[in-house]
C-alpha positions as MATLAB code, in Angstrom:
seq = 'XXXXXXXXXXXXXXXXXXXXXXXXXXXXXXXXXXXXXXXXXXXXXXXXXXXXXXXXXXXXXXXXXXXXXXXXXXXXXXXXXXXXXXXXXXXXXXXXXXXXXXXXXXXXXXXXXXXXXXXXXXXXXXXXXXXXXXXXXXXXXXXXXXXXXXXXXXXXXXXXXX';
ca = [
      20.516   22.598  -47.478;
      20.370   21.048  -44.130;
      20.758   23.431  -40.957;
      23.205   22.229  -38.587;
      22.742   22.501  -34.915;
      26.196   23.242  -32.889;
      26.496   20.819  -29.954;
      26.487   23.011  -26.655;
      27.633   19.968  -23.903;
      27.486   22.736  -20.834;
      23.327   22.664  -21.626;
      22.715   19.474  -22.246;
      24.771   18.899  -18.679;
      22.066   21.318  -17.166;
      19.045   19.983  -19.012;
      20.097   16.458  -17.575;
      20.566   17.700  -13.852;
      17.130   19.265  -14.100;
      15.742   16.395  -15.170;
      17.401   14.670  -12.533;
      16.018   17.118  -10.057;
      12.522   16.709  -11.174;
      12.436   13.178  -10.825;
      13.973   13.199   -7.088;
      11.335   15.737   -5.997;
       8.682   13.081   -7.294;
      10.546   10.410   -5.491;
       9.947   11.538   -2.582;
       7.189   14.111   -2.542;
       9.537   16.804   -0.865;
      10.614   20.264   -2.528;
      14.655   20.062   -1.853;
      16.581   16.969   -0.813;
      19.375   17.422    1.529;
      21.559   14.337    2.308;
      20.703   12.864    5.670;
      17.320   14.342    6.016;
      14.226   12.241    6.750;
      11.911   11.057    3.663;
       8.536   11.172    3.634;
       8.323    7.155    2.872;
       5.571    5.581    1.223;
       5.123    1.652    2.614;
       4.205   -0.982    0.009;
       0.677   -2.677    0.339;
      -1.322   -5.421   -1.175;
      -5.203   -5.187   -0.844;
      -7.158   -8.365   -1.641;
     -10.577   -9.196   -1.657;
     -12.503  -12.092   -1.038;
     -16.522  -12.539   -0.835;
     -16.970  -11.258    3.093;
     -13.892   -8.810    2.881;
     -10.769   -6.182    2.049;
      -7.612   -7.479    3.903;
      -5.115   -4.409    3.128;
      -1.309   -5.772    4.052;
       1.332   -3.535    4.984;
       5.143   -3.631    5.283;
       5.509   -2.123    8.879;
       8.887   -4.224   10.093;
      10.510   -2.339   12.961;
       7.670   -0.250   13.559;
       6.099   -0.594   17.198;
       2.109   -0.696   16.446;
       1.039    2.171   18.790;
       3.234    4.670   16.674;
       0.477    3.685   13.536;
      -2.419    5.500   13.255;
      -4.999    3.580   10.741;
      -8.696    6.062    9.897;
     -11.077    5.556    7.627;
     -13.368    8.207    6.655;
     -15.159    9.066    3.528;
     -14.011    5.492    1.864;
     -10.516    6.251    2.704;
      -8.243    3.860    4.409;
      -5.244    5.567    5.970;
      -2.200    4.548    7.514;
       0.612    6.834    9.156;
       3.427    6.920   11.096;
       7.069    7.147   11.630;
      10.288    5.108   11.413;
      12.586    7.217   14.443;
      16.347    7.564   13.237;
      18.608    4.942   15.527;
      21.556    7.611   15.214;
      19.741    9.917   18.440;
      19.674    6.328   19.982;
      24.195    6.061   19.303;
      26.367    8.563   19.619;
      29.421    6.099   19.316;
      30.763    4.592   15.958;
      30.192    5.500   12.127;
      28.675    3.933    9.403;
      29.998    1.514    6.761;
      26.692    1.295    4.921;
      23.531    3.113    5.863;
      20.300    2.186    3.882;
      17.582    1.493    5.702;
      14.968    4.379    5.712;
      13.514    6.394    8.602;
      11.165    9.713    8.738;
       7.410    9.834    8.273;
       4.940    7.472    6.425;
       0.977    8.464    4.855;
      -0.904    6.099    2.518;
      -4.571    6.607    1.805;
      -6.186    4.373   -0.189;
      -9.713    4.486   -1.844;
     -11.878    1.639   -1.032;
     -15.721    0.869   -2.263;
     -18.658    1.981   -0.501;
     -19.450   -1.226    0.877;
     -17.036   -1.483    3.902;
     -18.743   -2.675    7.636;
     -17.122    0.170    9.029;
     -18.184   -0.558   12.584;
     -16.136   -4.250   11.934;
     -12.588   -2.866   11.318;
     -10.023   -4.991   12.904;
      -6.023   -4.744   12.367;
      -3.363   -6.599   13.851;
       0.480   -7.083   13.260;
       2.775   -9.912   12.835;
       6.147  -10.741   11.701;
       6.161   -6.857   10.435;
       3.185   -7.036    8.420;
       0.031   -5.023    9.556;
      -2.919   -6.368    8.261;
      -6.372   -4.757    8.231;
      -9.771   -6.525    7.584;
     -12.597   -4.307    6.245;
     -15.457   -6.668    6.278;
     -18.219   -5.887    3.580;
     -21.638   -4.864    4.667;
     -24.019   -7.930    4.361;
     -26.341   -6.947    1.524;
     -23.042   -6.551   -0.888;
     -22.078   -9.791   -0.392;
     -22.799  -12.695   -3.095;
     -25.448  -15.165   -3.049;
     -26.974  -17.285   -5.203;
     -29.916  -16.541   -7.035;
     -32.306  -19.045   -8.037;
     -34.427  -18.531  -11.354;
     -37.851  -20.132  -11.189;
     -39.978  -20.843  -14.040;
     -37.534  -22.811  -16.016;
     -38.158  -26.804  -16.865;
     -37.458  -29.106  -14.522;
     -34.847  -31.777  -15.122;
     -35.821  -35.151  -13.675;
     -33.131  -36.646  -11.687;
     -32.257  -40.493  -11.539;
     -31.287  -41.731   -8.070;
     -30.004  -45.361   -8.098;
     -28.773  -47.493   -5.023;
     -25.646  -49.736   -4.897;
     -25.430  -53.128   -4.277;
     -22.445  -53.814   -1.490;
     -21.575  -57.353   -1.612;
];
């Protein structure tokens, strides 16, 4: 005979809102979440490479470029800073709709032991920071010849302009 399991809707309520809990604390990397606090954000990034170097693109739209601090030590690219909360700025009116984000930003990022570190350049524009790691010269590509193979005899032939 089957065992049957009474529905209790008062737990499953509280399993759910821990649940929900747990995934807001991952969200934003904080322990509690009050409403109207600051986040600690975490800016989207593309990093592309090419044969000479990394160029690592960040979202930093509103951000003035001597708030952003940019290391890199160990092979770790970092970028911080801070998006400052307009409402110290206005004392006057209230919000319809509030969602753009403000409070502190940290990515790190691992890169590959081949960075020119003494070449690092960044630079901003149109709200995207971009940073070019340039690779050290002997990790870059080149081509390879391999002697000792047959040699193919080439035909050259000359046209005739009329």
């Amino acid at each position: 005979m089957a065992d049957l399991m009474r529905r209790d809707p008062i737990r499953e309520m509280l399993s759910w809102n821990r649940a929900m809990e747990r995934m807001l604390d991952n969200l934003y990397d904080e322990g509690e979440l009050a409403f109207g606090d600051p986040l600690n954000l975490r800016i989207p990034l593309d990093v592309v490479e090419n044969d000479d170097e990394f160029v690592v693109k960040a979202d930093v739209a509103g951000i003035n470029p001597d708030d952003i601090e940019i290391t890199y030590t160990d092979n770790n690219l970092s970028i911080k800073g801070e998006m400052v909360d307009e409402r110290e700025e206005r004392e006057e009116g209230r919000y319809h709709l509030r969602e753009r984000r403000y409070g502190t930003f940290s990515r790190t990022i691992s890169m590959p032991g081949t960075v020119d570190v003494d070449n690092i350049q960044a630079e901003t524009e149109n709200g995207v920071l971009k940073i070019h790691l340039p690779k050290k010269e002997e990790v870059k590509p080149r081509r390879i010849e391999i002697k000792g193979g047959s040699k193919t005899n080439v035909i050259e032939g000359k046209s005739k302009n009329k």
